[in-house]
C-alpha positions as CSV (number, residue, x, y, z in Angstrom):
1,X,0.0,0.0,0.0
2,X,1.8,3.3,-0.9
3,X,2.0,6.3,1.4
4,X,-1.0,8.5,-0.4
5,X,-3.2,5.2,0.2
6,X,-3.0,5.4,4.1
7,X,-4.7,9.0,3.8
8,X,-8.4,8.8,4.4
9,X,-9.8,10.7,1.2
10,X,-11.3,13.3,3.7
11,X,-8.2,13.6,5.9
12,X,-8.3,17.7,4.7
13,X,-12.0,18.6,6.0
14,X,-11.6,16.3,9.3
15,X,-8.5,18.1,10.0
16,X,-10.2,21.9,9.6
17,X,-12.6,20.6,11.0
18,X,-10.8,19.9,13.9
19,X,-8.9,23.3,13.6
20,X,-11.9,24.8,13.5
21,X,-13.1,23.5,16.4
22,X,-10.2,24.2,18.1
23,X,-10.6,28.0,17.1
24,X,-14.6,28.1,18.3
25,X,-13.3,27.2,21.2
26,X,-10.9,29.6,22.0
27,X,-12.0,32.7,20.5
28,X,-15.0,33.1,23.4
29,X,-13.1,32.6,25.9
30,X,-10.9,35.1,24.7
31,X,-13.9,38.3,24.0
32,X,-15.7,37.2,27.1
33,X,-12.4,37.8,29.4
34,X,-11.6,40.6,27.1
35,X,-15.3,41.8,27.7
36,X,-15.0,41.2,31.5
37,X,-12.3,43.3,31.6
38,X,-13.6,46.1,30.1
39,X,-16.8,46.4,32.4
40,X,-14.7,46.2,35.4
41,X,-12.6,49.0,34.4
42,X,-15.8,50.9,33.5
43,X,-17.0,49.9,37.0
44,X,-13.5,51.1,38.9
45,X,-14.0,54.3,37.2
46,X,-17.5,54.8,37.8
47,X,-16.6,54.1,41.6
48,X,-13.5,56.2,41.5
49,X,-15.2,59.2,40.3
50,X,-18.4,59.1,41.5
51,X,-17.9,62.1,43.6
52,X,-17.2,64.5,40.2
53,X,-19.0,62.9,37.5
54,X,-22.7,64.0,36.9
55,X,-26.1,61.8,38.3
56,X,-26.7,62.0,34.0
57,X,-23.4,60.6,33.3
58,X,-23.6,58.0,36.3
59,X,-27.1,56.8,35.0
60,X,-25.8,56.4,31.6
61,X,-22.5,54.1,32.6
62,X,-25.0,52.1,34.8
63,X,-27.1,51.9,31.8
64,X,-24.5,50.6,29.4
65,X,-22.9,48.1,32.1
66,X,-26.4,46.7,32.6
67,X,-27.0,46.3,28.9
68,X,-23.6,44.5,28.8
69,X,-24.6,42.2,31.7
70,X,-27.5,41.1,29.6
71,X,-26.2,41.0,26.6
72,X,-23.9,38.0,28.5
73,X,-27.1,36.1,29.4
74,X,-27.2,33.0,27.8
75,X,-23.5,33.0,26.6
76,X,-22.3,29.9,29.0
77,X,-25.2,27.6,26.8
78,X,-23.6,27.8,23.6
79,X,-20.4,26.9,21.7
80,X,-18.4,27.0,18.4
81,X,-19.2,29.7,16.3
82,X,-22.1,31.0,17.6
83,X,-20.8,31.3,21.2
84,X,-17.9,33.2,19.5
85,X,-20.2,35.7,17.6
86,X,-22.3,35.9,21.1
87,X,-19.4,36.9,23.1
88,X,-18.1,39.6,20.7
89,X,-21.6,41.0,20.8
90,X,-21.3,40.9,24.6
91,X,-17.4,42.6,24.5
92,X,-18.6,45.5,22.5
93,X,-21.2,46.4,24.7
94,X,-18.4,46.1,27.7
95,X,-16.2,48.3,25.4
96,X,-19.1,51.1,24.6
97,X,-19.8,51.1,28.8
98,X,-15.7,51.4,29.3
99,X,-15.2,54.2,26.5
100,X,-18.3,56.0,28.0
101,X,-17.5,55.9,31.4
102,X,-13.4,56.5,30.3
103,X,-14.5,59.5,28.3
104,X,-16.6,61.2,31.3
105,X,-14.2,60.5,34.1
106,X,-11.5,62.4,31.9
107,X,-13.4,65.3,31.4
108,X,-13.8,65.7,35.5
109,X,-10.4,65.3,35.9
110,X,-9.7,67.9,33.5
111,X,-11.8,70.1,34.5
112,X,-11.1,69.4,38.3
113,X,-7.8,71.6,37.9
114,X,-10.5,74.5,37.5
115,X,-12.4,74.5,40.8
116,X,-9.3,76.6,42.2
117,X,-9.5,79.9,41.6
118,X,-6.5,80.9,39.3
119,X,-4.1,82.3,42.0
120,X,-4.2,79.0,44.0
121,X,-0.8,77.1,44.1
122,X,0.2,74.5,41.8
123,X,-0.5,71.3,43.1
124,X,2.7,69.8,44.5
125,X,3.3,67.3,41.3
126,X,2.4,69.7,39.0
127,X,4.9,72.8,38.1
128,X,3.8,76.2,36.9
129,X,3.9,75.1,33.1
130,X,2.2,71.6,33.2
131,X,-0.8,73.5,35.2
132,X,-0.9,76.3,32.1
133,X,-0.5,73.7,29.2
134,X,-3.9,71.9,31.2
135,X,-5.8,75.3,30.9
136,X,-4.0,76.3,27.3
137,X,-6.2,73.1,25.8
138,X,-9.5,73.8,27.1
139,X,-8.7,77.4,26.0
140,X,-8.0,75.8,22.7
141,X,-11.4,73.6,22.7
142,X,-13.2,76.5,23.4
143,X,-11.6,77.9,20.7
144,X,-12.7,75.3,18.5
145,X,-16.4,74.9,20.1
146,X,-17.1,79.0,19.9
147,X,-15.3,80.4,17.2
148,X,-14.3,78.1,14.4
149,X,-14.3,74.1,14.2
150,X,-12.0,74.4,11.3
151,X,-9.3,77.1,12.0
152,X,-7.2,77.9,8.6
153,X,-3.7,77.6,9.3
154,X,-3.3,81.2,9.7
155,X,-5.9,81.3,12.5
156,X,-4.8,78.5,14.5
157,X,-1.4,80.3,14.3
158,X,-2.9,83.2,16.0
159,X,-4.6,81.0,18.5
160,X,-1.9,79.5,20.2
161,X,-0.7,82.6,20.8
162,X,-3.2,84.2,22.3
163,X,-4.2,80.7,24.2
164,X,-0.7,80.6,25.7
165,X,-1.0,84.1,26.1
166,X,-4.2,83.7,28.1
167,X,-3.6,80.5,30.1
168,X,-0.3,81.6,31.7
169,X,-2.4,84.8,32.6
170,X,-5.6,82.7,34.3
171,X,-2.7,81.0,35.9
172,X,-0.9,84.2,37.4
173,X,1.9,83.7,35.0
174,X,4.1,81.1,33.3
175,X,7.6,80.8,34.3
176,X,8.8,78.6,31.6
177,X,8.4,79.5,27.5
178,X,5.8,78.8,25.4
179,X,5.7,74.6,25.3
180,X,5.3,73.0,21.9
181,X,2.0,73.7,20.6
182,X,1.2,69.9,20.1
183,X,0.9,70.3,23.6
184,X,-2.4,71.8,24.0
185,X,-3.6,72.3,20.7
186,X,-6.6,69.9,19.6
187,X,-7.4,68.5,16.4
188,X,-10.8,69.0,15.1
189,X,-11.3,65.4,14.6
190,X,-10.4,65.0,18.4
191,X,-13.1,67.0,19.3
192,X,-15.8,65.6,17.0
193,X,-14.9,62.7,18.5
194,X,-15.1,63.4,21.7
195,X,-18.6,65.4,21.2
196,X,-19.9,61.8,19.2
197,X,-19.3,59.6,22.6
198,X,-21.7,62.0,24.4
199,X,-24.0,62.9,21.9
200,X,-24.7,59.1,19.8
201,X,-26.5,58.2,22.9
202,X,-28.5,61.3,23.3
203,X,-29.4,60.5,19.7
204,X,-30.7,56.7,20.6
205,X,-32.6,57.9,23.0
206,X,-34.7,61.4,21.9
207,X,-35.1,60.0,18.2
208,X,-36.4,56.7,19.7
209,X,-34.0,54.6,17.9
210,X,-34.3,50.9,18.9
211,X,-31.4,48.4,19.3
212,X,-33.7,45.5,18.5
213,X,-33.0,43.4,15.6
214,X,-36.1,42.2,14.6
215,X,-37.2,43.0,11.1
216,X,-39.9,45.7,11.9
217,X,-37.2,47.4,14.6
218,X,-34.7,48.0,11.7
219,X,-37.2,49.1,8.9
220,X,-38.7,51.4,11.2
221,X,-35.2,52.9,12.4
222,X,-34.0,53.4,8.8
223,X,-37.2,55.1,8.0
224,X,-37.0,57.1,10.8
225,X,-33.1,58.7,9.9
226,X,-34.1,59.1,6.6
227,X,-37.0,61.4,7.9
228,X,-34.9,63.5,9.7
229,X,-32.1,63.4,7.7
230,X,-34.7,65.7,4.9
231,X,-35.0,68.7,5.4
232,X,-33.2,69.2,8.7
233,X,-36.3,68.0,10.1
234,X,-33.9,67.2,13.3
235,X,-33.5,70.5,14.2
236,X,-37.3,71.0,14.8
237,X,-39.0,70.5,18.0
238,X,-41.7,68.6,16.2
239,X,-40.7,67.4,13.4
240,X,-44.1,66.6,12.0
241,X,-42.7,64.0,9.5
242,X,-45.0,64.8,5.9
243,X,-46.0,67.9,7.4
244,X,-45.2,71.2,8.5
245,X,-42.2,70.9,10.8
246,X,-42.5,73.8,14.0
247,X,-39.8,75.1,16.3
248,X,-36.7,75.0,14.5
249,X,-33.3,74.6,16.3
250,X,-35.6,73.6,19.3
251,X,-35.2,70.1,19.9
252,X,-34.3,69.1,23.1
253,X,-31.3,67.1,22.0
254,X,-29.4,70.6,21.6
255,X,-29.8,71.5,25.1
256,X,-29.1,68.3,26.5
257,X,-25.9,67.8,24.3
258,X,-24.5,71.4,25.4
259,X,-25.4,70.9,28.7
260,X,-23.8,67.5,28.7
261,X,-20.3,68.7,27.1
262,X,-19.6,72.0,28.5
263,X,-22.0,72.5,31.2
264,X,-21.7,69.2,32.8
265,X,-21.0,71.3,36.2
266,X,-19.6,74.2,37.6
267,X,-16.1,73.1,36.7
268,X,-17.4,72.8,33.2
269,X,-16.0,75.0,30.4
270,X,-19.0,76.4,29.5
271,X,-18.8,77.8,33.5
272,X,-15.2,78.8,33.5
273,X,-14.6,80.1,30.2
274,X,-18.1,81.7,30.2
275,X,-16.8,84.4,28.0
276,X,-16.6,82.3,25.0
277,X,-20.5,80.7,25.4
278,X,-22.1,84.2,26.6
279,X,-24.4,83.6,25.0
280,X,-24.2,80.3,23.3
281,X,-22.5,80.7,19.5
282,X,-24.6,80.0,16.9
283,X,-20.8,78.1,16.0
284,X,-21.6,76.3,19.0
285,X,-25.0,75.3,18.0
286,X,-24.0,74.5,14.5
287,X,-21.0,72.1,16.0
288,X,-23.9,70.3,18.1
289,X,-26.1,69.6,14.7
290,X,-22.9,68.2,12.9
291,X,-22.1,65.5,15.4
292,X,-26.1,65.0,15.7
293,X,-26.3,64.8,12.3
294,X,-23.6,62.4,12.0
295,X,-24.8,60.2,14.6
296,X,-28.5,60.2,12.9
297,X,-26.7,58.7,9.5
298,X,-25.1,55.8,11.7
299,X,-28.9,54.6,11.7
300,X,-29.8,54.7,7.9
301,X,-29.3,51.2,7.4
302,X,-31.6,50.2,10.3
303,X,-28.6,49.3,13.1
304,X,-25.9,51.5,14.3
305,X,-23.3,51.6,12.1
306,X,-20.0,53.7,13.4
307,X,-20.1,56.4,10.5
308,X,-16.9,56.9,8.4
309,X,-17.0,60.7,8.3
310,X,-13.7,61.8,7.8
311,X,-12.9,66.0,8.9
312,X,-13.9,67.0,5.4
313,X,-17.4,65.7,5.5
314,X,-17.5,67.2,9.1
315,X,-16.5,70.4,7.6
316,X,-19.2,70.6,4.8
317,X,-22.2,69.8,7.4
318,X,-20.8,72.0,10.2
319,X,-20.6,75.2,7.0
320,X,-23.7,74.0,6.2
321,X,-25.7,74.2,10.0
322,X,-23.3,78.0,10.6
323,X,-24.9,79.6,7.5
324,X,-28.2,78.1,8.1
325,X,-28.2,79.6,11.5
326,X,-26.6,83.0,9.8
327,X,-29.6,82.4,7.5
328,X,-32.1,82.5,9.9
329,X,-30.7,85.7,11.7
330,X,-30.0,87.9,8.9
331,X,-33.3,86.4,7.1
332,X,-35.9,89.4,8.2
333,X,-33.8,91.7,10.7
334,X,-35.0,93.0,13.7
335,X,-37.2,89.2,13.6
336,X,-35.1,86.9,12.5
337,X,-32.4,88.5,14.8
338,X,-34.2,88.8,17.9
339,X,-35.8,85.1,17.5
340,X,-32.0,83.7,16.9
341,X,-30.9,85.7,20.1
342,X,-34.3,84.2,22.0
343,X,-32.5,80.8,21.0
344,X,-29.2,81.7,22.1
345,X,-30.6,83.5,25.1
346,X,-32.1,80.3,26.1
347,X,-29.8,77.9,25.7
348,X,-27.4,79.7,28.3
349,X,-30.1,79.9,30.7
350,X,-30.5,76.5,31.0
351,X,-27.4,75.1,30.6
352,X,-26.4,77.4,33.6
353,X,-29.0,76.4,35.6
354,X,-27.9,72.7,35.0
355,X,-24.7,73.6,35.5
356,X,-25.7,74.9,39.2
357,X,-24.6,78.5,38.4
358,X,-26.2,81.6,38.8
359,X,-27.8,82.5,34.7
360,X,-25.3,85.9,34.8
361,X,-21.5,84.7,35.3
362,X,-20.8,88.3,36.5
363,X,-24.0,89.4,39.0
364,X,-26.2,86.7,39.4
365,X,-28.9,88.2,37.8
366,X,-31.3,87.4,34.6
367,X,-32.6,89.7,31.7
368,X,-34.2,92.8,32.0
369,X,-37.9,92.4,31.6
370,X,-39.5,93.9,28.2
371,X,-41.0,96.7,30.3
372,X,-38.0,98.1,31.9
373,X,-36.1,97.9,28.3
374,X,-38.7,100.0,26.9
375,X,-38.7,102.4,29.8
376,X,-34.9,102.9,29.7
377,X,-35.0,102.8,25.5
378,X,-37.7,106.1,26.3
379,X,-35.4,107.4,28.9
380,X,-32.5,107.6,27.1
381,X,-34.4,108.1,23.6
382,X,-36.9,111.4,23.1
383,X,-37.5,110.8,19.9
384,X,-38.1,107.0,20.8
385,X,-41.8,106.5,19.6
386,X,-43.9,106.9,22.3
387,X,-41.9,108.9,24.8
388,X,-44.9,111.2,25.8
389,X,-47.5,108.8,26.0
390,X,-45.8,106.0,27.0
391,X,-46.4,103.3,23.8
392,X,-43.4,101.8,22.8
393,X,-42.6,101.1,18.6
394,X,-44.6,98.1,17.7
395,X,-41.4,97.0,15.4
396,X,-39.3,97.2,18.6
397,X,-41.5,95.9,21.1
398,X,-41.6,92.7,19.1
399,X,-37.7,93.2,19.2
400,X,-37.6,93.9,22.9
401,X,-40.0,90.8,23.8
402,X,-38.2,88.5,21.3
């Protein structure tokens, strides 16, 4: 009998077979530990900074380690392959709870450095230009957040000069020179990204997406981003899908995403650097719409899908939502105007009072009612229409009352 004889004619498949088997085996092991991991470090850091992190932020960790903890139910009764593609299921959700609670507990150690007022000492393992490089990049994401999302070279020149400028004076000077500027300067991709962690599960949750994968689940959810993908029809308070949409740039998601990223609490930037969101930039608003916007088209295929926007597609929508908003204001001046201030006006008010601070960052105090601006506008104004008998312009009072 030769040597090719003693080969069983199906020696090739039983020995993948066997591999494969070998590989089913291993592979769950290896994402469940992996996944195990992963929700205990999202559970040390929930723990470790519960004191700083906001009751909003802690519900949503506890809501994504829960969902991981059931998405593990059941994994322990199957094998092979489809215990494999079980536990990877289970890891991601332990990943998304870890990133989440990874993204928030950075942020309040960031901006823990800011609850001293600026003439405070340096903390002992910190010198004088460590602490102003810390301040220099929120400056910098301010920057970014109230200004422009995508600086030309030219302008993000100028801004690290002024940031440096600025931080070593919040700081009560910088005894060193000005550090690389890698040091504190952010890309705009970073901060997209970092918006998109907060803000994808506002999005689940307001739009009424649904994780289900049953057929009717995912037909409804890509019907449902395609609606308010047209027409901006996200911006709107109600929507009114077919209809005529009401309240635009009213939708709750706005306030809840600003109040999540920069008004999170008094150590927040919004807070500190209140200078740059006083009131809230309509570049501000139009930076909140992009990452919405992005995390709306994650759904059009009826799952969530991670997008693959790259900066330049970020650039385009955020244009597009800063000229809509420009738009809007310069559309039927004083209207327009006044109804875009209302908006901005808002905003701040309630992003403050989330925030625990007073809705004026110098005195404490709120607007001045529509009747005291029109009695100082006919104080200070003669010729003001209506000064003698008291009946302020029409055309301003709609102004005036916004």
């Amino acid at each position: 009998m030769s040597h090719n004889q003693d080969i069983p004619p199906n020696a090739s498949a039983v020995i993948a077979n066997k591999l494969l088997d070998s590989v089913a085996k291993q592979l769950p092991s290896s994402q469940e530990k992996r996944g195990d991991q992963k929700l205990d470090s999202a559970r040390e850091l929930a723990e470790e900074f519960e004191s700083v992190i906001t009751q909003e932020d802690r519900n949503i960790i506890e809501e994504k380690i829960t969902l991981a903890r059931e998405t593990k139910v059941g994994l322990d009764s199957k094998s092979g392959i489809p215990k494999f593609l079980h536990a990877r299921e289970y890891r991601r959700a332990a990943r998304d709870a870890y990133r989440f609670a990874k993204h928030v507990s950075d942020r309040a150690r960031d901006g823990a450095v800011f609850s001293q007022p600026s003439n405070t000492l340096v903390p002992p393992d910190e010198d004088n230009s460590d602490h102003a490089v810390r301040v220099a990049r929120h400056l910098y994401r301010c920057h970014l957040s109230c200004h422009d999302a995508f600086p030309s070279p030219y302008l993000k020149d100028e801004w690290i000069v002024v940031v440096w400028s600025d931080a070593c004076a919040r700081i009560g000077g910088c005894a060193s020179s000005s550090p690389l500027a890698e040091e504190f300067v952010i890309p705009s991709i970073t901060l997209l990204a970092d918006m998109k962690m907060t803000v994808k599960h506002l999005v689940e949750s307001l739009y009424g997406f649904d994780t289900s994968r049953a057929p009717d689940s995912i037909s409804r959810n890509a019907g449902l981003a395609q609606a308010l993908l047209t027409n901006m029809a996200f911006i709107y308070r109600e929507p009114n899908f077919g209809a005529t949409p009401h309240h635009p740039y009213r939708h709750p998601i706005i306030q809840r995403a600003i109040n999540m990223i920069w008004f999170h609490s008094n150590d927040g930037d919004g807070i500190v650097f209140h200078e740059f969101f006083t009131p809230i930039p309509i570049q501000t608003i139009a930076l909140i719409l992009t990452v919405i916007e992005c995390c709306i088209s994650e759904w059009t295929d009826g799952t969530h899908k991670s997008s693959n926007w790259n900066e330049d597609r970020y650039k385009t929508a955020y244009h597009s939502h800063v000229e809509s908003l420009r738009d809007l204001r310069d559309h039927d001046p004083p209207h327009s105007g006044a109804f875009t201030a209302q908006i901005q006006h808002d905003l701040l008010k309630d992003a403050r009072i989330h925030a625990g601070a007073p809705f004026d960052p110098v005195t404490g105090s709120g607007r001045l009612q529509p009747g005291a601006l029109h009695a100082a506008v006919r104080e200070d104004l003669p010729g003001y229409p209506g000064h003698d008998n008291g009946g302020p312009n029409p055309t301003i009072n709609v102004f005036l009352d916004g």
